[in-house]
C-alpha positions in Angstrom: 122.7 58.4 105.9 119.2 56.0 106.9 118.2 59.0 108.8 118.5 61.7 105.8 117.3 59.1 103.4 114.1 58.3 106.2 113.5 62.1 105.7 113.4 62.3 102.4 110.7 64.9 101.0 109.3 66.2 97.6 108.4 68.9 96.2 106.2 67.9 93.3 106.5 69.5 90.0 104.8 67.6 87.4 101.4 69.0 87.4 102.5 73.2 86.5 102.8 73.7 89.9 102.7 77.5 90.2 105.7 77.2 93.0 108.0 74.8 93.2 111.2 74.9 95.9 113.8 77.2 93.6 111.0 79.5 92.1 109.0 81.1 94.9 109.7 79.1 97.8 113.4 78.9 98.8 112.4 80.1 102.1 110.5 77.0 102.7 113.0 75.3 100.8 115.6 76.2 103.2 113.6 75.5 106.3 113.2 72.1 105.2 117.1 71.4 104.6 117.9 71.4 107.9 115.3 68.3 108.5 116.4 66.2 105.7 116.7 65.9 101.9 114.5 67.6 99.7 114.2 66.9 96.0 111.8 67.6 92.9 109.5 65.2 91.1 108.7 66.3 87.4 107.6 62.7 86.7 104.2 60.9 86.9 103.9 59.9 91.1 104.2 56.1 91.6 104.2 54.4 94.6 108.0 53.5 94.5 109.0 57.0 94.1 107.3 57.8 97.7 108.9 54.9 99.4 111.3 56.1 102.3 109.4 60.1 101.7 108.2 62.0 104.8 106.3 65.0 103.3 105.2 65.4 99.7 104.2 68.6 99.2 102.5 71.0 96.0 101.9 74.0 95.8 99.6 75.1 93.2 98.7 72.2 90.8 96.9 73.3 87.6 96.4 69.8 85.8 94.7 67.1 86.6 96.2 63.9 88.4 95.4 60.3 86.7 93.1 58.1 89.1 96.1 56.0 89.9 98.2 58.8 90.9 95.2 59.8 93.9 95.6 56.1 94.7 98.8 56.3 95.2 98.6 59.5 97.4 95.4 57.9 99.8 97.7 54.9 100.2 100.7 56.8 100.7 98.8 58.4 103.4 97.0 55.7 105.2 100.5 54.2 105.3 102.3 56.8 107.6 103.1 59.5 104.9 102.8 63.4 105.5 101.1 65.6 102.4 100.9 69.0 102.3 98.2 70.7 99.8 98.0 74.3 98.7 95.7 75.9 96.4 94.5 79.2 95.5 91.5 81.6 95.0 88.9 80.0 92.5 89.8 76.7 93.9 89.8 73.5 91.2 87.9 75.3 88.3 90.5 78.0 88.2 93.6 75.6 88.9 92.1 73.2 86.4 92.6 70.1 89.2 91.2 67.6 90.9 92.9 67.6 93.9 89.8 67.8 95.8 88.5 64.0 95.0 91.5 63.0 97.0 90.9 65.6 100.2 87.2 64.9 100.1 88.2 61.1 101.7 89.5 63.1 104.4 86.9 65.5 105.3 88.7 68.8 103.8 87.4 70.6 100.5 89.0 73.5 98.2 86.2 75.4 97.2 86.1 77.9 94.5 86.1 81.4 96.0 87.9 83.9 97.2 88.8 85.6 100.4 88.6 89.1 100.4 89.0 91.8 103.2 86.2 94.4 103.6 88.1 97.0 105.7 90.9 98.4 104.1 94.8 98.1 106.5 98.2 98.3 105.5 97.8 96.2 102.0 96.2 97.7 99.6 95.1 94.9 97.1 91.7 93.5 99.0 92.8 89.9 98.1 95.9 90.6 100.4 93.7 89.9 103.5 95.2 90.6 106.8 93.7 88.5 109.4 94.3 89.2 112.9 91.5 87.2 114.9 91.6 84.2 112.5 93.5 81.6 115.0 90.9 78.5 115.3 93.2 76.4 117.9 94.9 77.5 120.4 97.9 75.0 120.7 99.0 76.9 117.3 99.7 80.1 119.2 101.7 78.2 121.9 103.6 76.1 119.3 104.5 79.5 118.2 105.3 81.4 121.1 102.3 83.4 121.3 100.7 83.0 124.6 97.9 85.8 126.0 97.7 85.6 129.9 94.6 84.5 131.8 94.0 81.4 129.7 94.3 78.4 131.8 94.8 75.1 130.2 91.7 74.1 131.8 89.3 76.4 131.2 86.9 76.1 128.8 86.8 79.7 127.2 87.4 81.2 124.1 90.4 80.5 122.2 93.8 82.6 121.5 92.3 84.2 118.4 94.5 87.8 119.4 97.6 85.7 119.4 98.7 85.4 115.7 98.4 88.1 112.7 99.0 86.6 109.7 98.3 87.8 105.9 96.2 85.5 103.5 97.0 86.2 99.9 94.9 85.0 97.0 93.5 82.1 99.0 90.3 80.7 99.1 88.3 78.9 101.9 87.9 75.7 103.1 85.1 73.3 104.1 86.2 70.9 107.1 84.7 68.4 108.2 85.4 65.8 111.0 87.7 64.3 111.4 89.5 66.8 109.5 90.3 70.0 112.2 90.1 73.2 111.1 93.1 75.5 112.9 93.1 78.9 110.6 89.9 81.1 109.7 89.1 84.3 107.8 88.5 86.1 111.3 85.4 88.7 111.3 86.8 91.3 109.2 86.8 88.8 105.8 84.5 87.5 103.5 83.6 84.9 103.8 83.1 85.2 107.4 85.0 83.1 109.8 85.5 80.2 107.6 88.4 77.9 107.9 91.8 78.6 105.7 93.5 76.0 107.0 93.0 72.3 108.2 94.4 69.3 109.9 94.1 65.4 109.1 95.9 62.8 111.6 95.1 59.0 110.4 95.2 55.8 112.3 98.5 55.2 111.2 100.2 58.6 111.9 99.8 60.0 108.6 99.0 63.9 108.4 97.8 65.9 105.8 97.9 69.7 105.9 95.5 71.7 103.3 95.9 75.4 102.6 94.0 77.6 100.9 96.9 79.7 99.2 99.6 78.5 97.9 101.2 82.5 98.4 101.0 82.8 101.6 104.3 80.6 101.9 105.6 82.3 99.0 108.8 84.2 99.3 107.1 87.9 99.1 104.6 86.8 102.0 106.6 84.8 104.0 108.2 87.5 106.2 104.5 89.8 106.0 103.2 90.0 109.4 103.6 86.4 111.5 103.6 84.0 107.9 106.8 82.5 109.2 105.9 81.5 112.4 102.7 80.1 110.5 104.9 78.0 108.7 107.0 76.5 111.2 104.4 75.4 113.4 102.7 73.4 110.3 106.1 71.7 109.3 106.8 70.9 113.2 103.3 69.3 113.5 103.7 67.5 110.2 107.4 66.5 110.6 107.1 65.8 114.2 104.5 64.7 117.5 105.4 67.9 119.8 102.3 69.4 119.1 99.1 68.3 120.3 96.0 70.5 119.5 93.5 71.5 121.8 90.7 68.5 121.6 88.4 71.2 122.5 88.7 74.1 120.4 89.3 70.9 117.8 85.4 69.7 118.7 84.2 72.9 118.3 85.7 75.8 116.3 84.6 79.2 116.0 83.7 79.3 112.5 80.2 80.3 110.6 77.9 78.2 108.2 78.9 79.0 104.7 76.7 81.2 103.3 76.5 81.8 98.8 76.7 85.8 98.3 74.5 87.1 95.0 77.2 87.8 91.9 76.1 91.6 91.9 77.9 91.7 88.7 76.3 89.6 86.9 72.6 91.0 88.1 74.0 94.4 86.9 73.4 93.0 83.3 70.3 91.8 83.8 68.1 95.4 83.7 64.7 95.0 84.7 62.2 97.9 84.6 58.4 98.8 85.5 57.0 99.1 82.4 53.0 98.7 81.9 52.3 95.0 80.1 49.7 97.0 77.7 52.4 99.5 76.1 55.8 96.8 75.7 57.2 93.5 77.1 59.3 93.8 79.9 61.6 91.0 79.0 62.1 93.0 75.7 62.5 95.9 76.9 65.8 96.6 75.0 64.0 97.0 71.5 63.3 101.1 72.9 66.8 101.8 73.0 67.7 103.9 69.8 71.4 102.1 69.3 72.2 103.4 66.2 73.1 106.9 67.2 76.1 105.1 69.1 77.2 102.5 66.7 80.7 102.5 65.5 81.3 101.4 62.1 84.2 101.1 59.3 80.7 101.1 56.5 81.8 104.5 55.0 85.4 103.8 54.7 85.6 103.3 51.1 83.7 106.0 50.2 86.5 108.1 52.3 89.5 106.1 50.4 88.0 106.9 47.1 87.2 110.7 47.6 90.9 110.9 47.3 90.9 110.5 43.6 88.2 112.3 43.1 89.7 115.7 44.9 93.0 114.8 43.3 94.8 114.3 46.9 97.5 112.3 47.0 96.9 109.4 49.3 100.1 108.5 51.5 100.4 108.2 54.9 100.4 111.2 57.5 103.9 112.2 58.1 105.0 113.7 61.6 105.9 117.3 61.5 109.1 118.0 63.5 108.0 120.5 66.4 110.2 123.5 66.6 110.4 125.3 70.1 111.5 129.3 70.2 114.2 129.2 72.6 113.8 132.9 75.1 116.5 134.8 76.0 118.2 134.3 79.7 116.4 136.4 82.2 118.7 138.3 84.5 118.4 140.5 87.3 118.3 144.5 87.0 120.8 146.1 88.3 120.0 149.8 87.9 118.1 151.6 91.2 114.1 152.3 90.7 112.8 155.2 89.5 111.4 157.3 91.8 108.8 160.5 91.2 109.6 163.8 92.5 107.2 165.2 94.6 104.7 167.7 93.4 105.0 171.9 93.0 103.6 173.5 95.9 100.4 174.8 95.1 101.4 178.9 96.2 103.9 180.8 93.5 106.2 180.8 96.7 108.4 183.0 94.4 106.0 185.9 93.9 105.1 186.1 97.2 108.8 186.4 98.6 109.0 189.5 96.1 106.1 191.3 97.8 107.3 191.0 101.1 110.6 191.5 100.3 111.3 195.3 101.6 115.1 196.8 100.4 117.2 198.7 103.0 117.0 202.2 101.4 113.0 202.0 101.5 113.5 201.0 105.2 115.5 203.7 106.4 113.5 206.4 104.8 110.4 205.4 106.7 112.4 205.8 109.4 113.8 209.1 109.5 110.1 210.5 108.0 108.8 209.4 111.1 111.7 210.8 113.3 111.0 214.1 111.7 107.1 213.9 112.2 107.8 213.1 116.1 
């Protein structure tokens, strides 16, 4: 009983929490029952409702925490506690928290983008981004059985980043700083480019705090895409336990990129600019040539219509639907009587006139003969 009570954890639901451990997360939910007792908080966090708790975890906040709630967390922490943080794509302004004024005192920040993948594979939404070089650390691979040969433990080379394939729905990225460790990226074939998903915070006091960038990648509906799952357990074993020790040197320097602000193409669609000459119009007023009027749609002559009724006598009520009726065709059946075939043609001689003149009777035949028998 002191050792299910000593692993207490909490799913927090008091902030709209866009999962919580019976809607969208049982599988999480029923990973974690085997560790210890989980329960839900829909009340205001205090410090002696996280007394005896060994992970505190939300997933998706969309309202704001007091001040004295984030105090409560950072002490929480620095006292031994584990938190783990998930967000989404757009970050705060979207969720409508503050979450990051607490992660910001450990080097990790939420910002307010998107990841989206630029080659199209196997999902078809381009939020749905399937990463497959995106592993940062290498002891993550190992923790989860995913070991490529011909890395020694002592060489300095590049890390397991073929090792792990994992699906990154709706998240955004992160910006990690030390000594905060960055262990999950976008890979290369995301934007943004090779920037850290997921991140790592060990204090002085054994406290560890997890941050991840989408709260659906745990979800039920992504949790068995791809190698989520084994994702998952390898965070929950490093937060719940000390069997896994990452890699000090991909952890001093990870393969990520500098994080670089892309144009928003749609908004400088709006903004038309042409090459007009300054003597003949403004540029910045270009939009007085434009003839809009010829496009305009207006309700200005509707009365005019309503009234015309009276005037042509027409009786105004609503149109009334006119029952289709469909001619039904008679069955179609097979023939059954044989083709009609033409005779062939008359011959072209009088085949009967002919046989009469060469026709000869016996009585004319054997008077020739005995005429010439008398001649001889």
């Amino acid at each position: 009983m002191e050792s299910e009570s000593h692993n207490r954890m909490i799913f927090n639901a008091s902030k709209k929490e866009v999962f919580t451990m019976n809607n969208g997360y049982k599988s999480m939910q029923r990973k974690l029952q085997a560790q210890g007792k989980i329960q839900s908080m829909k009340h205001e966090l205090s410090a002696k409702k996280l007394k005896d708790v060994k992970l505190w975890i939300t997933a998706g906040p969309r309202e704001k925490f007091k001040a004295s709630e984030l105090e409560v967390l950072k002490h929480y922490l620095d006292g031994g506690g584990n938190v783990l943080v998930m967000l989404g794509e757009g970050g705060e302004i979207k969720y409508d928290t503050n979450i990051n004024f607490l992660l910001e005192e450990f080097g990790i920040l939420v910002n307010n983008d998107a990841v989206v993948r630029n080659v199209y594979y196997k999902y078809f939404h381009p939020k749905e981004a399937l990463v497959s070089n995106g592993v940062l650390n290498r002891e993550i691979s190992r923790a989860a059985g995913k070991v490529v040969t011909g890395i020694l433990e002592d060489e300095n080379v590049g890390n397991n980043a073929q090792a792990l394939t994992f699906v990154y729905p709706y998240g955004a990225t992160l910006n990690v700083m030390k000594p905060a460790m960055p262990v999950l990226s976008t890979g290369s074939d995301c934007f943004p480019l090779n920037r850290p998903v997921l991140a790592f915070y060990q204090g002085k006091e054994a406290g560890k705090l997890v941050v991840l960038g989408s709260c659906h990648m745990f979800s039920d509906q992504y949790i068995d895409k791809e190698e989520n799952s084994k994702i998952m357990d390898v965070m929950l074993q490093w937060l719940m336990t000390d069997n896994i020790q990452l890699n000090q040197i991909d952890a001093e320097h990870p393969e990520i990129t500098d994080y670089t602000m892309l144009p928003d193409t749609g908004f400088l669609s709006e903004q038309l600019r042409v090459c007009l000459p300054e003597d003949d119009v403004d540029p910045r007023d270009f939009t007085s040539l434009f003839d809009m009027s010829l496009l305009n749609f207006s309700t200005d002559t509707l009365p005019q219509v309503i009234s015309a009724y009276k005037q042509l006598s027409v009786k105004d009520e609503p149109l009334q639907r006119i029952t289709p009726q469909f001619e039904i065709l008679p069955e179609l059946k097979p023939a059954d009587f044989p083709p009609a075939v033409s005779d062939l043609p008359p011959p072209t001689l009088e085949l009967s006139d002919l046989e009469k003149a060469l026709h000869s009777s016996p009585i004319s035949v054997q008077s020739t003969i005995m005429s010439c028998a008398q001649t001889s």
